[in-house]
C-alpha positions as CSV (number, residue, x, y, z in Angstrom):
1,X,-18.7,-6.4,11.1
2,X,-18.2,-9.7,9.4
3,X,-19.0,-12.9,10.8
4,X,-17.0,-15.1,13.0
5,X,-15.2,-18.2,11.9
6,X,-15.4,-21.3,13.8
7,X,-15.8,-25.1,13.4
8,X,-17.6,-28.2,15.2
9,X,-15.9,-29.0,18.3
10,X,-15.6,-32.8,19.1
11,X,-18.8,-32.5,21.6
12,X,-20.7,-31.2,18.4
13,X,-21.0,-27.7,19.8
14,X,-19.4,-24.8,18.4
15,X,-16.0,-22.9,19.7
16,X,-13.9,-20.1,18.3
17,X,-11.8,-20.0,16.0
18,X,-9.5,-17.0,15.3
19,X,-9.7,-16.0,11.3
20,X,-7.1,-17.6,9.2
21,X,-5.6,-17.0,5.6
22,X,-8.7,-17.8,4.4
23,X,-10.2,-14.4,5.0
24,X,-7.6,-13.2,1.7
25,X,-8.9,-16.0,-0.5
26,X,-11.8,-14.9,-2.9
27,X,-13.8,-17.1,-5.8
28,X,-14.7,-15.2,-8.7
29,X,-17.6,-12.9,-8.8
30,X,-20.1,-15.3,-10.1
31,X,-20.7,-18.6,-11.0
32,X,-19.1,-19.2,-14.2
33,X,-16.5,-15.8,-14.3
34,X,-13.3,-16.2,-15.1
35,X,-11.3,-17.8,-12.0
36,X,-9.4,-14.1,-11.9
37,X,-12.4,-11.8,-11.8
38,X,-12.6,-11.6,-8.3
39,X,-13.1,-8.7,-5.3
40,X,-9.4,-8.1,-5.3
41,X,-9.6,-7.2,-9.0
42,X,-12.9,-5.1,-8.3
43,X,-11.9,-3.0,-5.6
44,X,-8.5,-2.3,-8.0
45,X,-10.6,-1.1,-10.6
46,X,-13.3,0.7,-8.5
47,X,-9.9,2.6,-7.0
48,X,-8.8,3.3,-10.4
49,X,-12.1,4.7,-11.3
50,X,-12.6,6.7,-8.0
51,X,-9.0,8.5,-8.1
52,X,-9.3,9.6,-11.8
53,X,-13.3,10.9,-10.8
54,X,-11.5,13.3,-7.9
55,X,-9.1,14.7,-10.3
56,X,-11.0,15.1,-13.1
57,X,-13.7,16.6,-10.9
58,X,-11.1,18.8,-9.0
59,X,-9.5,20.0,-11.9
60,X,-11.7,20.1,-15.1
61,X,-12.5,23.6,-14.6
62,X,-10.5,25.1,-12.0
63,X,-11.3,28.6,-10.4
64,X,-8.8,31.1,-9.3
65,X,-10.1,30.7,-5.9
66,X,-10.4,26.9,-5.2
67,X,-13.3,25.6,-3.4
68,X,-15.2,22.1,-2.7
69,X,-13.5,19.4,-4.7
70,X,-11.1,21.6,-6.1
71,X,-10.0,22.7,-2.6
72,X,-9.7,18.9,-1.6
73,X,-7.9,18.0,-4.9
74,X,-5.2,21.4,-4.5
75,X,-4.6,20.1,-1.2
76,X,-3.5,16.5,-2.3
77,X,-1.4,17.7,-5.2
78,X,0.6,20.0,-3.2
79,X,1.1,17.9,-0.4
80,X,2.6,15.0,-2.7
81,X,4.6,17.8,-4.2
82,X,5.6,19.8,-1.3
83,X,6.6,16.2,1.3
84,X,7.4,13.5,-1.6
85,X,8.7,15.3,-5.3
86,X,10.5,18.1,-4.2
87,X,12.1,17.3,-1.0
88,X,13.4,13.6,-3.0
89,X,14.2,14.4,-6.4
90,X,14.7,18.7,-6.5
91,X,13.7,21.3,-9.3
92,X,13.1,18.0,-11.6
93,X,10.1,16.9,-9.0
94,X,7.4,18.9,-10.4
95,X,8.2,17.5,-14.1
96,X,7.1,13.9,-12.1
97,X,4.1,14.7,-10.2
98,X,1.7,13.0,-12.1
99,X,3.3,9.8,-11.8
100,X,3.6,10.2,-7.7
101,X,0.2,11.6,-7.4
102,X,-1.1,8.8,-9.6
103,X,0.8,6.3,-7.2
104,X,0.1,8.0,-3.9
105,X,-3.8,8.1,-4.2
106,X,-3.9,5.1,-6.1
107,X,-1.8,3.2,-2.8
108,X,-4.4,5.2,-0.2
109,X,-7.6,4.4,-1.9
110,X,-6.9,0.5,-2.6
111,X,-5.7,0.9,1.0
112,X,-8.8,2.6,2.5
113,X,-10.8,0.4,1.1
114,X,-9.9,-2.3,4.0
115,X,-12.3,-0.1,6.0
116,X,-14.8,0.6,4.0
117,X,-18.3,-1.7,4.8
118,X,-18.9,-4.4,2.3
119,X,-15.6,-3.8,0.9
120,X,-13.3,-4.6,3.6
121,X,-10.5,-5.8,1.7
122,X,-6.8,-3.5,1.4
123,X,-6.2,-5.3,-2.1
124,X,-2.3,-4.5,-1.4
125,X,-2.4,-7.4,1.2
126,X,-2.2,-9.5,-1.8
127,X,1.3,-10.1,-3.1
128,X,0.5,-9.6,-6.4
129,X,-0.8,-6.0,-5.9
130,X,2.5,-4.5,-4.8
131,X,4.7,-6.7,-6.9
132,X,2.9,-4.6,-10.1
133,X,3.5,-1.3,-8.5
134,X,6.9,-2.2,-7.3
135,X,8.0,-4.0,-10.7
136,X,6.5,-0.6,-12.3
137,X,9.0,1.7,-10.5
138,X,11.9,-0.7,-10.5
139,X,11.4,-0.6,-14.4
140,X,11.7,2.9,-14.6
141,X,14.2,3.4,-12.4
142,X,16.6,1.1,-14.8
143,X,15.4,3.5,-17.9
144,X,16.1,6.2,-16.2
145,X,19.7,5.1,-14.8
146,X,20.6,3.8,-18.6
147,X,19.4,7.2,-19.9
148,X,20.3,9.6,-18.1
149,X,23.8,7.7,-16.9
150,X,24.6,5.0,-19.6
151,X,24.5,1.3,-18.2
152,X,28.3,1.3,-17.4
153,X,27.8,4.5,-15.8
154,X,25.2,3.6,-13.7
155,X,26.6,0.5,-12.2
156,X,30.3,2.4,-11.6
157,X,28.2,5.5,-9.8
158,X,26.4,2.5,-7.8
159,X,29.0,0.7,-6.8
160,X,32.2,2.9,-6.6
161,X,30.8,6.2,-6.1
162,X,33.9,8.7,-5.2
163,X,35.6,9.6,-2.0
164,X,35.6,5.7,-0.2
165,X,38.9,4.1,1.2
166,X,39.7,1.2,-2.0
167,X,39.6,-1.5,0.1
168,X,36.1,-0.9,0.9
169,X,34.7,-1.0,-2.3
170,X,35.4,-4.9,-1.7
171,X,32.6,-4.6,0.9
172,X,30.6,-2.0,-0.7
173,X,30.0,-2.9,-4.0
174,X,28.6,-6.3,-3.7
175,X,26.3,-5.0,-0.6
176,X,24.7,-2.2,-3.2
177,X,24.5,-4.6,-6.0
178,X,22.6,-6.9,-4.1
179,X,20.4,-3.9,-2.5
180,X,19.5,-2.3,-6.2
181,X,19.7,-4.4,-8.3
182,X,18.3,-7.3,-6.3
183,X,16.5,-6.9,-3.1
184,X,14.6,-2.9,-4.2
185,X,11.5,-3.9,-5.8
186,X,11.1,-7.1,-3.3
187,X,11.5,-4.9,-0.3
188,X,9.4,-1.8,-1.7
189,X,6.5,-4.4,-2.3
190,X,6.7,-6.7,0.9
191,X,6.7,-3.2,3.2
192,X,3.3,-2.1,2.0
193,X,1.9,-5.7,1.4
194,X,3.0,-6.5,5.2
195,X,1.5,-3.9,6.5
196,X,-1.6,-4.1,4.7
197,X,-1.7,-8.5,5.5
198,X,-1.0,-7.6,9.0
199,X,-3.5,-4.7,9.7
200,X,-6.5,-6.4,8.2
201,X,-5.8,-9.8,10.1
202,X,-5.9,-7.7,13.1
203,X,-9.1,-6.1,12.2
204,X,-10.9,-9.0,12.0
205,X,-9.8,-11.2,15.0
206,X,-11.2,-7.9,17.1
207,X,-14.5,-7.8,14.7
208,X,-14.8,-11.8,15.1
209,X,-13.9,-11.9,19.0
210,X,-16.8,-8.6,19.0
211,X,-18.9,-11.1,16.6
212,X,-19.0,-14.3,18.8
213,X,-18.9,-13.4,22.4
214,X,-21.6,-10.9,21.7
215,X,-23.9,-12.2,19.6
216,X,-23.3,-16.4,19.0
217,X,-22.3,-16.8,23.1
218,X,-23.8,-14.2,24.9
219,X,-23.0,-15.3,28.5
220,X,-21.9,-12.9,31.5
221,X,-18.4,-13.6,31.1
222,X,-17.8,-13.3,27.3
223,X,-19.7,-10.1,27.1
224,X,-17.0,-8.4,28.3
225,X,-14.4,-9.8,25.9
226,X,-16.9,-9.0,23.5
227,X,-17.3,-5.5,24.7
228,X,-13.1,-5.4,24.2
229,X,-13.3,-6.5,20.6
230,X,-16.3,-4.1,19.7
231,X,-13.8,-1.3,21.4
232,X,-10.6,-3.0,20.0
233,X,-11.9,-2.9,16.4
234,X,-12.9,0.5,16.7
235,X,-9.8,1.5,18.2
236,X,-7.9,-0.6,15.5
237,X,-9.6,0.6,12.5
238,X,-8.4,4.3,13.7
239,X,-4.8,3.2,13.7
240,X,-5.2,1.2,10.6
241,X,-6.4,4.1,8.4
242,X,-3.4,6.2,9.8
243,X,-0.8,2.9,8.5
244,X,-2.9,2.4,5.1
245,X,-2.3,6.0,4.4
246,X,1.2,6.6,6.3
247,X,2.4,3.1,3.4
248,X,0.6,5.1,0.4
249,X,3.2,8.0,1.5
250,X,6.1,5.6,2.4
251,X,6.1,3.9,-0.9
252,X,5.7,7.2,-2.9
253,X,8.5,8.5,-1.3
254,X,10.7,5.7,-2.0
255,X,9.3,5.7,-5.5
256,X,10.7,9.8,-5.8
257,X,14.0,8.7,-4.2
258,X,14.5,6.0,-6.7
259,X,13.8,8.5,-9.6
260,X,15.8,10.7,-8.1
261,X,18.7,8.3,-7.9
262,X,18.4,7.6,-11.6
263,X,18.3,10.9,-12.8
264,X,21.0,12.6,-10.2
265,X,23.3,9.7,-9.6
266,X,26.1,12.4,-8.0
267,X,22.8,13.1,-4.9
């Protein structure tokens, strides 16, 4: 559990003070390290490092009957296959499932990690984080679309796709131009980073509330709303991990659908 914020009060005691954006604001590493190397950038490449470890552990030498990691790593792949690339894009979602594995554990590790002791951080509550992965997708869904439908063709089978009234192409064209080409990767970014901002201030106003009325003012009265943060911030921390990994699976699947959309514009 972290410890509580507050500040001087004007009778020079102490009072609470619920945590602020400064809880998301990290110096670098060490004294002298470049002003980018910070816990954010750690806990990115600690994630990077712990999903290729699974796999690579899971599947260097597979057996015919899985077991341990293997077991662990079978179940992953086919559930990203099996709920995110075959239900979104078809018989073509196999051909991308290292891509939406990649970004599913990737999204649940960096995720989890807001949980984890001494880490405590979900890196995707950063902007920047989800931007990348976002910017990443959007990228390849405008290769895709060129290649597979020509860049005229694309933006006909986006905005005047077959079987609408005319006159409502006048009010449904601009709408999906705006919605692709526009708005996509900001709102597939800002979903998982809202979440992620959200949860983890959550977390620690229960952990501080826990924190101060249970340990700096220990009085008959606050122990009890300390006793309510220490059960909150359990309680939270359950739901939490349930929303860090329910955004890993939200954003892969919007990921599949937007490959799909590239690659079988007439879906």
């Amino acid at each position: 559990m972290s410890a509580p914020h507050y500040l001087a009060s004007p009778g020079g005691g102490e009072e609470f003070q619920a945590p602020g954006l400064e809880i998301f604001e990290f110096a670098p590493l060490w004294h002298g390290a470049p002003s980018w190397l910070t816990k954010p950038v750690l806990i990115a490449a600690l994630s990077v490092i712990i999903v290729c470890a699974f796999f690579w552990a899971a599947f260097n030498k597979p057996k015919l009957v899985p077991r341990g990691v293997q077991n662990l790593g079978e179940i992953g792949y086919l559930f990203v296959r099996d709920q995110v690339a075959r239900p979104m894009i078809g018989k073509d979602g196999d051909k991308w499932m290292p891509f939406l594995v990649s970004v599913f554990f990737f999204i649940l590790i960096i995720n989890w990690m807001g949980v984890i002791p001494v880490m405590q951080m979900p890196i995707a509550s950063h902007i920047a984080f989800p931007i990348v992965l976002a910017l990443v997708v959007y990228l390849m869904m405008w290769f895709l679309s060129i290649k597979h439908q020509g860049l005229v063709g694309w933006f006909k089978n986006m905005m005047f796709p077959p079987g609408l009234p005319k006159p409502l192409y006048l009010l449904y064209a601009p709408i999906e131009l705006l919605s692709v080409i526009i708005l996509r990767p900001f709102t597939h970014s800002v979903r998982l980073f809202a979440n992620m901002f959200a949860g983890h201030l959550l977390l620690a106003f229960f952990a501080t509330v826990a924190y101060w009325f249970l340990f700096e003012k220990l009085t008959a009265l606050g122990a009890g709303l300390g006793v309510v943060g220490f059960l909150m911030t359990i309680v939270m921390t359950g739901f939490e991990m349930f929303v860090q990994a329910l955004q890993a699976f939200i954003f892969a699947l919007l990921a599949a659908s937007y490959i799909a959309g590239a690659i079988h514009p007439e879906h």
